[in-house]
C-alpha positions as CSV (number, residue, x, y, z in Angstrom):
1,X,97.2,62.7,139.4
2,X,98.5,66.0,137.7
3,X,101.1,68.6,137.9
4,X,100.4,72.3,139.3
5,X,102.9,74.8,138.7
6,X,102.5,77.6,141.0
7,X,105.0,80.6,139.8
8,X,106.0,84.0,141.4
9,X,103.1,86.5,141.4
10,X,102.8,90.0,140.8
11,X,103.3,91.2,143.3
12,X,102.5,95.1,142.0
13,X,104.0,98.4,142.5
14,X,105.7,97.8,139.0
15,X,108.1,95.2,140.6
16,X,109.8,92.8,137.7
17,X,111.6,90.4,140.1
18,X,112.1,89.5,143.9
19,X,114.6,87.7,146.4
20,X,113.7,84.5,147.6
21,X,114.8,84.5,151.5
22,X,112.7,81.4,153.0
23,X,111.2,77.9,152.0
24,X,108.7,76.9,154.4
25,X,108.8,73.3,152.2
26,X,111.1,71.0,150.9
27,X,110.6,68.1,147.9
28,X,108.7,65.4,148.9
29,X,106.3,67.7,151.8
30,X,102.7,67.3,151.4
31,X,101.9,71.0,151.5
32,X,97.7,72.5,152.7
33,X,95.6,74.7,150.5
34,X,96.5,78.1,151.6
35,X,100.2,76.9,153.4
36,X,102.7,79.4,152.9
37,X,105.5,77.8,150.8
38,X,107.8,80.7,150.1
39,X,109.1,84.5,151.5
40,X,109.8,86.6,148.9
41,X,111.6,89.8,149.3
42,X,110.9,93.1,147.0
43,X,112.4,96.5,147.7
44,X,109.8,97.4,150.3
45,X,108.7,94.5,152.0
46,X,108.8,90.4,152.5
47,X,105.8,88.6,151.1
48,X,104.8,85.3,152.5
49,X,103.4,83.1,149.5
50,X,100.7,80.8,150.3
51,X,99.8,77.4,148.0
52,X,96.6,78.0,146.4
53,X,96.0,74.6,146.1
54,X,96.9,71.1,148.4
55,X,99.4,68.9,146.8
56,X,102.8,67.3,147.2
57,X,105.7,68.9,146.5
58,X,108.0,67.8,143.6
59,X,110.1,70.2,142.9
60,X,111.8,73.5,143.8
61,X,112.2,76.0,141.4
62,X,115.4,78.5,143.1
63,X,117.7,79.1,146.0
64,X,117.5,80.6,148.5
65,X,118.8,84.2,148.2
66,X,118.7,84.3,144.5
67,X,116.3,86.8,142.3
68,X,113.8,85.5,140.4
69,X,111.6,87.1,138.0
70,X,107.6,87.0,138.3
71,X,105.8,84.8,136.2
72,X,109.0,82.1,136.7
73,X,108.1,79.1,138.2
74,X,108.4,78.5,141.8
75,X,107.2,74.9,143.1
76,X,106.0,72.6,141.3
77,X,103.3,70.0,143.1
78,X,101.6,66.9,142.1
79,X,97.8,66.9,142.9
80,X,94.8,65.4,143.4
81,X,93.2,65.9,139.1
82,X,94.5,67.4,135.9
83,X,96.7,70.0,137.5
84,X,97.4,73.2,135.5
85,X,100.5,71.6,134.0
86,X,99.7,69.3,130.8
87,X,102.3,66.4,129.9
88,X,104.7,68.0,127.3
89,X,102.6,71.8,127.1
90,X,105.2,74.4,127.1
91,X,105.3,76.5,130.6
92,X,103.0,79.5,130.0
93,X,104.4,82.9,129.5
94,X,105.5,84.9,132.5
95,X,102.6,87.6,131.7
96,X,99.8,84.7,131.5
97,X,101.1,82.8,134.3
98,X,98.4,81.6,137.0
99,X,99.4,83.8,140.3
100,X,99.1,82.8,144.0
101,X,97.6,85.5,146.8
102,X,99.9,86.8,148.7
103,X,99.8,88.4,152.1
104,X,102.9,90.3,154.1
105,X,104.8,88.1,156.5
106,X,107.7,88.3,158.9
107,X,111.5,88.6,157.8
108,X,112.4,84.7,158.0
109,X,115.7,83.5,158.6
110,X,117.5,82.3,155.9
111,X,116.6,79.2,155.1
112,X,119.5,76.3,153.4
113,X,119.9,76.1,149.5
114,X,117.7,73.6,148.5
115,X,118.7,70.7,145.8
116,X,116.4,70.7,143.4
117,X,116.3,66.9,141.9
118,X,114.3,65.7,139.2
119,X,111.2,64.7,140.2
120,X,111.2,61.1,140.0
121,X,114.5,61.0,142.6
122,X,111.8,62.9,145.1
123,X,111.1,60.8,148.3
124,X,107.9,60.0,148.9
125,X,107.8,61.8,152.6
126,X,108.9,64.5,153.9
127,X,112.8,64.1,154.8
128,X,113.8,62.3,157.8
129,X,116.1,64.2,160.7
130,X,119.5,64.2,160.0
131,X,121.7,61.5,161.3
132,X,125.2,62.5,163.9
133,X,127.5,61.9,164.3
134,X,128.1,64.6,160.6
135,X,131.8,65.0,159.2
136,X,134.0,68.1,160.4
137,X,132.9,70.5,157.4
138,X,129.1,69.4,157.6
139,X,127.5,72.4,158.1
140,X,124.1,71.0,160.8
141,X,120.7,72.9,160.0
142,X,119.6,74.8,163.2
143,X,118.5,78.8,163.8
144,X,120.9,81.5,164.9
145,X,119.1,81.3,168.1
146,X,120.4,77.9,168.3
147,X,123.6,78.2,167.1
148,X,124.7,80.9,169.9
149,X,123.1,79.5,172.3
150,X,125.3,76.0,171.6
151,X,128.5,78.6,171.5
152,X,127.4,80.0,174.9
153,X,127.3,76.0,176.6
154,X,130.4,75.1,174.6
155,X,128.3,72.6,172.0
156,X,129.7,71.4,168.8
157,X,126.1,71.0,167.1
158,X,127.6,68.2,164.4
159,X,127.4,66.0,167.3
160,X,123.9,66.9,167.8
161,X,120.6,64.9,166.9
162,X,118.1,67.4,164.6
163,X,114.5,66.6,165.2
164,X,113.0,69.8,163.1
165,X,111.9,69.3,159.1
166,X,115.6,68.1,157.2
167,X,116.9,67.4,160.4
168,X,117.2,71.1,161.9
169,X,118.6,71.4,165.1
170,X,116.2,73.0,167.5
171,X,116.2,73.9,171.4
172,X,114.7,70.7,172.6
173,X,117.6,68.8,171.0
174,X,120.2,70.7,172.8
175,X,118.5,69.8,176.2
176,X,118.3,66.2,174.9
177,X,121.7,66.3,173.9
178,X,122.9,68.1,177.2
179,X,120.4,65.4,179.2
180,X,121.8,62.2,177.4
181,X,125.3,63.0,178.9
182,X,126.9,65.2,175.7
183,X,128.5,67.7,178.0
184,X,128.8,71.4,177.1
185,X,131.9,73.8,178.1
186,X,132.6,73.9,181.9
187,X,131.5,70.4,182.8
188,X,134.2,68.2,183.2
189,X,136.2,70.6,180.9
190,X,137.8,73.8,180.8
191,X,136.3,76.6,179.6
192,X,139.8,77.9,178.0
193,X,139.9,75.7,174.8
194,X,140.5,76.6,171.4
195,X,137.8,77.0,168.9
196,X,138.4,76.8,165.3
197,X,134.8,76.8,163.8
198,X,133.7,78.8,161.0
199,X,130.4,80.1,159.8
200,X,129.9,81.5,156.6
201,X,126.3,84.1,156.2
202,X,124.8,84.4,153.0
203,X,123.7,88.2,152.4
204,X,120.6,87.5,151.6
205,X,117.4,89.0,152.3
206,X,116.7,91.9,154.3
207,X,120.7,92.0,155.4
208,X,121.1,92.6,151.2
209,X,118.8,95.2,150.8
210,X,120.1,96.9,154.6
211,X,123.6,96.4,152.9
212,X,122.8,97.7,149.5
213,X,120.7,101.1,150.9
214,X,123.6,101.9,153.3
215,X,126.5,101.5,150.6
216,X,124.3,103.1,148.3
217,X,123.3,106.2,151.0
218,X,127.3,106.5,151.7
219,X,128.2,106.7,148.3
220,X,125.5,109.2,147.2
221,X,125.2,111.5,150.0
222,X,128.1,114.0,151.1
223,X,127.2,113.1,155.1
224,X,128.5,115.6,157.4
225,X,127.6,115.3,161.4
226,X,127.1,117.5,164.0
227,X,127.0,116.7,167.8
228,X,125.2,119.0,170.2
229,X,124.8,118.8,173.8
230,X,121.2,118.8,175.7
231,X,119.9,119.4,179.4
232,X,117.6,117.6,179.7
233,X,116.5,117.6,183.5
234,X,113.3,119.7,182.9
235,X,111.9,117.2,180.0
236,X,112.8,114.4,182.1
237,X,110.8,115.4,185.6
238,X,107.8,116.5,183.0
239,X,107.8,113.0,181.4
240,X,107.9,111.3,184.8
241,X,105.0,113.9,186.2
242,X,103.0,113.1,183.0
243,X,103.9,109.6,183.2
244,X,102.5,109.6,186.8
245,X,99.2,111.3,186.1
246,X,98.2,109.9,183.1
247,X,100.3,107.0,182.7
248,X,97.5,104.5,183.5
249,X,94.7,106.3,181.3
250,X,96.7,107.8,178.4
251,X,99.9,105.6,178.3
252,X,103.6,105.8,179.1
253,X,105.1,108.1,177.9
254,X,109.4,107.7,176.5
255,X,111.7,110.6,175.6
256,X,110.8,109.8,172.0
257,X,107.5,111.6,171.4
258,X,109.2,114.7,172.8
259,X,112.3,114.9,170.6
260,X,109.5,114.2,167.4
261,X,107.6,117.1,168.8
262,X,110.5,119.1,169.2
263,X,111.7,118.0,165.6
264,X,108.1,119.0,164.2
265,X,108.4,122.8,165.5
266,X,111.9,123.4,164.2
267,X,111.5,122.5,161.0
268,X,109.1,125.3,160.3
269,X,111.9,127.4,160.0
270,X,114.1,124.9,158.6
271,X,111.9,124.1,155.4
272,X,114.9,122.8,153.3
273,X,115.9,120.0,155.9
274,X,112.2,118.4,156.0
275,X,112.9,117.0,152.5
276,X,113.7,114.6,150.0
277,X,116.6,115.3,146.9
278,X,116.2,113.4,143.8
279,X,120.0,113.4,142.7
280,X,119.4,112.5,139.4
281,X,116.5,115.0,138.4
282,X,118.2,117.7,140.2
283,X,114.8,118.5,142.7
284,X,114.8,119.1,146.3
285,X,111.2,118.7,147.5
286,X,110.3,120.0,150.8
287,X,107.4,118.8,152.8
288,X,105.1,120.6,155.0
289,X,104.6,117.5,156.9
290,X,106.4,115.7,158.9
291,X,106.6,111.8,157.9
292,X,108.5,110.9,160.6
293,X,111.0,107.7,160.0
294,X,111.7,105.3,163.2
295,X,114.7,103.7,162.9
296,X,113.4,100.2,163.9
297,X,115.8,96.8,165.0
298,X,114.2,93.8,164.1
299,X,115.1,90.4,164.5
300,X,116.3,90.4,160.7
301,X,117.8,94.1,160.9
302,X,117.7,97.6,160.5
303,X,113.7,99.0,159.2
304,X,112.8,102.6,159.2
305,X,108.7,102.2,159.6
306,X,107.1,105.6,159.0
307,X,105.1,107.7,161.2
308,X,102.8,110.0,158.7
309,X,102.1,113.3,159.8
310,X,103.5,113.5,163.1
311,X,102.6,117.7,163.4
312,X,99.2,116.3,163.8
313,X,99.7,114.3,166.9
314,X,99.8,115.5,170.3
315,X,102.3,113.6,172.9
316,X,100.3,110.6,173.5
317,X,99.8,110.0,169.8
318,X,102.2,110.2,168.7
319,X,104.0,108.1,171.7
320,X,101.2,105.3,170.4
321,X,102.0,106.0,166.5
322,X,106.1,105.3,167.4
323,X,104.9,102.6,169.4
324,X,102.9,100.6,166.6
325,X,105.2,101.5,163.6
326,X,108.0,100.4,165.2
327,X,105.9,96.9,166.7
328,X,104.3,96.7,162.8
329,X,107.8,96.6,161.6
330,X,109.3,94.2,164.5
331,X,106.5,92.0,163.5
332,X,106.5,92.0,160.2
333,X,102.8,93.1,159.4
334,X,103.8,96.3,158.8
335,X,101.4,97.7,155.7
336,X,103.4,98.7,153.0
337,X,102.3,102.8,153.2
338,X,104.2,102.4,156.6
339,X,107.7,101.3,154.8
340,X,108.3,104.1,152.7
341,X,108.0,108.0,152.4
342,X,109.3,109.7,155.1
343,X,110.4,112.7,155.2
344,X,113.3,113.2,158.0
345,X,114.3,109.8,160.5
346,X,114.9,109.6,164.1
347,X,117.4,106.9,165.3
348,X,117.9,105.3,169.1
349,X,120.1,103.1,170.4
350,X,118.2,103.7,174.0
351,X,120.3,102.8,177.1
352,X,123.4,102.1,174.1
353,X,122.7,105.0,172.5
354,X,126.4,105.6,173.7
355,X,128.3,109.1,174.0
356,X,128.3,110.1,170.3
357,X,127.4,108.5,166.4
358,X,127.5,109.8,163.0
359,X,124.2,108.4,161.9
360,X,123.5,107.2,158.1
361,X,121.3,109.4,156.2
362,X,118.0,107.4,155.0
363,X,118.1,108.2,151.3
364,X,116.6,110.5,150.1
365,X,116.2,112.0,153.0
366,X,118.3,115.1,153.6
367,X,118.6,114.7,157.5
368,X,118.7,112.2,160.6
369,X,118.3,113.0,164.1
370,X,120.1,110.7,166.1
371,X,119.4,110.4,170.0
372,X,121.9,109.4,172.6
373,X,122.4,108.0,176.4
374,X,121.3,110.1,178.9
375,X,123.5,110.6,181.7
376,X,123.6,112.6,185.6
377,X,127.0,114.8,185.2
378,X,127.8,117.7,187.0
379,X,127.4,121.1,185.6
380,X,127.9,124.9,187.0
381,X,125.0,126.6,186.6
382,X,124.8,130.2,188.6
383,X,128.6,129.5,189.8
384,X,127.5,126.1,191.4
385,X,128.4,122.7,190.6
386,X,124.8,120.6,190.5
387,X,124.0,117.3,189.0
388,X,122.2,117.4,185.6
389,X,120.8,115.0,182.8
390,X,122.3,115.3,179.9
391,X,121.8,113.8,176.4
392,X,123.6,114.3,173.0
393,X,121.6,114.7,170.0
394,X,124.2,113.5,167.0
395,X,122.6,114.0,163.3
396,X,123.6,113.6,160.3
397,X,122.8,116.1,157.0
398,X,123.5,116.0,153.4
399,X,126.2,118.7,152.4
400,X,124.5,119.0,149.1
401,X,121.3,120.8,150.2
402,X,121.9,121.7,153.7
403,X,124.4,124.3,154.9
404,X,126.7,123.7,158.1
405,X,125.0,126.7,159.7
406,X,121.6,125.8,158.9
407,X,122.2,121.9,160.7
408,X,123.0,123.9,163.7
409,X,120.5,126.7,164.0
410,X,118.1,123.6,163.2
411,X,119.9,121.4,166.4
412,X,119.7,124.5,168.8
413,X,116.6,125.4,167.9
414,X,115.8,121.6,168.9
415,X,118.0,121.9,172.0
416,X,116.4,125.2,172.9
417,X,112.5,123.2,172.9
418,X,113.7,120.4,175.0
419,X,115.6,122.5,177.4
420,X,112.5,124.8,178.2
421,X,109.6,121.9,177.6
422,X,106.9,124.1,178.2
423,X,107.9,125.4,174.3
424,X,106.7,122.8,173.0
425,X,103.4,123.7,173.5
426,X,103.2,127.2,172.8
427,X,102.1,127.4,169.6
């Protein structure tokens, strides 16, 4: 038997260190050639890190949500062989340390700190479920998904059996626990009891580097928002008509495709607001195209995917492009051209896109578009009161580079395209 060390690789694009966000293992797991062990996250993307070799695990080299250079060591297995790892050799220098493939993977949740033992305290299986009843401050493994659902029935999940790898809670155990007689909130008890749990969340992860770009946009960028109102009846009995015709053949089409299309043709005269300001050089550099940013939820948060050069696409393209940015990033098999480099971002909250929002600028982008609900109101128009749709478009510029009266000329010229749609394709 021998030691195999397998270390953080590089993973390119210059990067010098990475977050660790997920173990898929734990001390004493008999890991697969080619099972992913690790998610590492660098300023652009999470990387799933495979074993490149089958082994058992002896030994963890970090925590979860700590940064960790490349070339450090990450887990360290004991294998069938010599191993790469000789008794009493000196680790091997970060810049001539062997490196695993790596592929992109999903945003995992954060996994729990892992005690890293010496290896001769490892046990020689993976670990057994946890054992309940725990103590009051035992904080039970089990995924957010888990956790409110047990809030929603009224479950204290210490009292619950884990069944998952180091006894994580999963759904099946609730419905054991709720079968076996453990009652939940509302059966046999009332619903207006006190709670006094806590939960403490490690920013870690994804939530870090969301956390970090939006302190880090707010502090840099002088935001100032403008709020403008739309009519949008026309656009909305031309998407439905489309939608109707072509629907089956060409694909639905959302609100979303039109307000890019309208953003494309706007910016032609607004040059300085398609672009990206390096503060510290002192350059503004405007695009001629249109890299459109999506502002994306995913399970793990907030992503801005990238739609490149959205004046090329017609409607239905660029409905498809949105469409599989926004799944790539939801996914998490997003390429990494598709993270970065857009030139202006357009953010909806859909159905809670609310009334109004001062949207955060994507640094160092100069602009963001945001969309809001649509509603029927009444309006006068021609000295009678008729029932409109109506939809706010509230956006967000950087004082720096763009004037007040230049975010509003650029707006109404929006609102102007999407209140006459047959503008939009006159070219």
């Amino acid at each position: 038997m021998g030691i195999y060390v397998i270390r953080v690789p590089d993973i390119g694009e210059g990067i010098a260190e990475v977050e660790l966000v997920a173990w898929h293992v734990q001390p004493g797991d008999v890991v697969a050639e080619d099972q992913p062990i690790a998610d590492v996250m660098t300023d652009k993307a999470t990387v799933e890190i495979p074993s490149p070799v089958a082994g058992k695990v002896l030994a963890l080299g970090s925590s979860v949500g700590q940064s960790i250079a490349v070339g450090s060591e990450l887990v360290r297995l004991e294998v069938e062989g010599e191993g790469n790892l000789k008794p009493n050799a000196t680790p091997a220098p970060a810049d001539k340390a062997p490196q695993a493939p790596v592929s992109i993977a999903k945003e995992a949740p954060p996994a729990p700190t892992p005690v890293v033992a010496p290896a001769a305290a490892r046990p020689t299986a993976a670990p057994r479920a946890a054992v309940v009843p725990r103590t009051a401050d035992e904080r039970p493994l089990a995924s957010p998904a888990v956790r409110r659902r047990a809030l929603d029935l009224g479950v204290e999940l210490r009292y619950v059996h884990g069944s998952g790898p180091a006894g994580r809670i999963e759904h099946d155990d609730l419905d054991a626990y709720l079968a076996g007689g453990g009652q939940a909130a509302g059966q046999g008890a009332s619903p207006y009891v006190e709670r006094h749990g806590e939960e403490a969340i490690p920013v870690i992860g994804l939530r870090r580097k969301i956390a970090q770009k939006m302190q880090e946009a707010k502090r840099r960028i002088p935001h100032f928002s403008y709020v403008e109102e739309v009519d949008v009846t026309e656009l909305e009995a031309l998407r439905q008509q489309l939608n109707r015709i072509h629907g089956t053949t060409r694909g639905k089409l959302t609100l979303l495709p039109f307000l890019a299309r309208a953003m494309v043709l706007a910016l032609r005269d607004f040059p300085q607001i398609n672009a990206r300001f390096d503060d510290e050089a002192g350059v503004v550099t405007r695009h001629a195209a249109v890299h459109l940013g999506v502002a994306t939820q995913t399970d793990g948060g907030l992503m801005v995917p990238v739609l490149r050069h959205a004046e090329a696409l017609d409607l239905w393209a660029c409905a498809a492009g949105i469409a599989r940015v926004a799944e790539g990033a939801r996914s998490g098999k997003a390429p990494r051209e598709e993270l970065s480099g857009s030139t202006i971002t357009l953010t909806s909250l859909g159905a809670l896109g609310g009334i109004a929002s001062t949207p955060v600028i994507n640094h160092p982008e100069v602009a963001i578009v945001g969309v809001n609900r649509m509603v029927e109101r009444p309006m006068f128009r021609n000295g009678q009161v008729v029932a409109r749709q109506l939809m706010n478009l509230s956006s967000s510029f950087d004082h720096r580079v763009v004037d007040g009266m230049d975010a509003a000329q650029f707006i109404q010229a929006m609102r102007a395209l999407l209140e006459t749609p047959a503008l939009l394709f006159v070219e």
